[in-house]
Legacy VTK file of the C-alpha trace (Angstrom):
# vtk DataFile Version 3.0
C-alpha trace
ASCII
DATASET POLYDATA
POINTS 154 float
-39.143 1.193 11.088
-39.452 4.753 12.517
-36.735 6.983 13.704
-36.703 9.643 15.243
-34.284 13.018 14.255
-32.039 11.562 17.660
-31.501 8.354 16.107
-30.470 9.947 12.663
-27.643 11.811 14.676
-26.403 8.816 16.635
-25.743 7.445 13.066
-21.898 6.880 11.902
-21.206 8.542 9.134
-17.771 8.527 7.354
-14.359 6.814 8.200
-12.661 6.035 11.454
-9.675 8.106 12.038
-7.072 5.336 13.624
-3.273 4.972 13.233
-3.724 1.584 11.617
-4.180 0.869 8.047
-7.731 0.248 7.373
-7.910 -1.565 4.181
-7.957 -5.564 3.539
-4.259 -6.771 2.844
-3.834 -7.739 -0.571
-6.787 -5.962 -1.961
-7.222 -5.173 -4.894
-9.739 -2.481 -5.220
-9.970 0.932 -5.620
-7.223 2.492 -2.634
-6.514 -0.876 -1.762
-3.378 -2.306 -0.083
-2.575 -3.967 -4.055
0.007 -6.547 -2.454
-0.779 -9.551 -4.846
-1.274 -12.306 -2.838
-0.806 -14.914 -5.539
2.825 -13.633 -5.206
3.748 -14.159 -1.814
1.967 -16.953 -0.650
4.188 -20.164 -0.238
2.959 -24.046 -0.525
4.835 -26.438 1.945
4.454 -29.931 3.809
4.787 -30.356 7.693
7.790 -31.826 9.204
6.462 -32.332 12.257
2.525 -31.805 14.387
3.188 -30.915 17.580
-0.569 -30.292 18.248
-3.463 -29.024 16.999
-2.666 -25.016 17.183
1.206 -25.930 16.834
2.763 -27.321 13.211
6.144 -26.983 11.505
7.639 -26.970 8.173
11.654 -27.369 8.568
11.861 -25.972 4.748
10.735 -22.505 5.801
13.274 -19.814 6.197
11.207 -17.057 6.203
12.366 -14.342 8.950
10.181 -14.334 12.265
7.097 -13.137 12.446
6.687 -12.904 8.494
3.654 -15.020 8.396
2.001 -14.012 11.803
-1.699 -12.798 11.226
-1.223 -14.200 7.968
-3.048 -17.798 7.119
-2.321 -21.515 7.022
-4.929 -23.839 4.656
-4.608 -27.243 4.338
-4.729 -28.864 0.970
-4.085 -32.429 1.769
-4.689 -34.888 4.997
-7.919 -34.620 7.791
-7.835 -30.840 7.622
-7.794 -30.851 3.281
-11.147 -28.105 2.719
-11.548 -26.395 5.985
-11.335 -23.185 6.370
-7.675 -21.467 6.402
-6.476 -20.399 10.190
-5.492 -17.361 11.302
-1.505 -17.667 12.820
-0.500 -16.295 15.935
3.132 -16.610 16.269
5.575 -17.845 13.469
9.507 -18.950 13.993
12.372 -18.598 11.602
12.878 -22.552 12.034
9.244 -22.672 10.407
7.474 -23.374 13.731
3.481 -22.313 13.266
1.111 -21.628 15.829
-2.727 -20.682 15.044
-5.258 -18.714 17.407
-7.948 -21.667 16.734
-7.033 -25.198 16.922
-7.128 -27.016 13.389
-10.434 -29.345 13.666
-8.396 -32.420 13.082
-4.771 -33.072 14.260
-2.700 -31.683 11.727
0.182 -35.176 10.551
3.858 -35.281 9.259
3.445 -35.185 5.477
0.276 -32.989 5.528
0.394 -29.919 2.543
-0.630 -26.348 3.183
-1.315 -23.429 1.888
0.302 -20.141 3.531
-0.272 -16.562 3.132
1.658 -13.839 5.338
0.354 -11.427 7.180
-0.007 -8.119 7.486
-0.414 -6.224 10.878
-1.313 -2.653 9.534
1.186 -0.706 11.228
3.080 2.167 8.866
6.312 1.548 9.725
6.670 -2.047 10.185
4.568 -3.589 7.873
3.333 -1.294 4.580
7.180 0.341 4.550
9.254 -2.227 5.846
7.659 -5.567 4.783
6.457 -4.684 2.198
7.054 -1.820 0.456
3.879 -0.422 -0.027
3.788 3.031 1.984
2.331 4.478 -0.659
-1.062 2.581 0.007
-0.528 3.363 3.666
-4.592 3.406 4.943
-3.652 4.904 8.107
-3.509 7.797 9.669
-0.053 7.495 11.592
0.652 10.827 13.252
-2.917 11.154 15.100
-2.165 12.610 18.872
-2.916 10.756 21.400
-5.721 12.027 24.051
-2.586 12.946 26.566
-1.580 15.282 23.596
-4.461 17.078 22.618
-5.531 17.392 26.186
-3.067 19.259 28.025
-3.255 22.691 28.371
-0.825 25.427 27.992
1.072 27.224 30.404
2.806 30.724 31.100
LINES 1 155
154 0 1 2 3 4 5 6 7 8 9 10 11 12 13 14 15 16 17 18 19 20 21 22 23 24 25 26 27 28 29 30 31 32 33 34 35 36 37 38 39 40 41 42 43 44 45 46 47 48 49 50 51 52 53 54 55 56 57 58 59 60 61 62 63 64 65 66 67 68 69 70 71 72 73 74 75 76 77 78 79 80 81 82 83 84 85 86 87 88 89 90 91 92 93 94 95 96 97 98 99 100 101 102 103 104 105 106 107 108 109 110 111 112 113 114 115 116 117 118 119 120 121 122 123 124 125 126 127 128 129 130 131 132 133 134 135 136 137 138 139 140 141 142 143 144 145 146 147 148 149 150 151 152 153
């Protein structure tokens, strides 16, 4: 393929400057995030399928929103070896709901697999949750465009 000295200079070079964290939560390379995942995820069994995006777990007393944008896998029932789902929403009272629908309808009794998330914000999450400012892969204190636009006055 040619290019042309135009199409080298349209090409991205570098990082993206943006107030969210840009590595993978719970990685574990170089400048990762380093939360160990093997430490917080939690194993469970529904209590109750209330349809195929919406599950819950009575057991779980996790605080709201702990596991949202985390994952939910099932290791037992119709759903045993998909793929884990992303969650949307998550309830202290253990109430689960997923962006995608689980392929099969999720039973009473089924066992999972569940990871929480992380939704790379400075403050909330990497200081708050869980600790881990010093991994921090954002750039929190960017001005926004109204900022850096204005101009000054007398």
């Amino acid at each position: 393929e040619e290019m042309t000295l135009v199409d080298a200079l349209n090409q991205s070079v570098g990082w993206t400057y943006t107030p969210t964290c840009r590595h993978v939560f719970g990685g574990q390379n170089y400048a990762g995030c380093g939360v160990d995942l093997a430490l917080v995820s939690v194993t469970g069994t529904l209590t109750a399928a209330y349809s195929k995006n919406i599950v819950r777990d009575a057991a779980r007393t996790n605080p709201d929103d702990w596991f949202a944008y985390g994952t939910i896998k099932f290791t037992s029932g119709a759903n045993a070896g998909q793929p884990p789902r992303e969650i949307k929403r998550y309830e202290v009272d253990g109430t689960v709901e997923i962006f995608e629908p689980f392929y099969y309808a999720p039973a009473v009794g089924d066992a999972y697999v569940m990871l929480p998330g992380c939704r790379k914000r400075m403050v909330e999450d990497c200081k708050t949750k869980w600790a881990n400012a010093v991994n921090f892969g954002g750039f929190s204190n960017i001005p926004t465009s109204s900022a850096y636009m204005q101009r000054g006055t007398k």
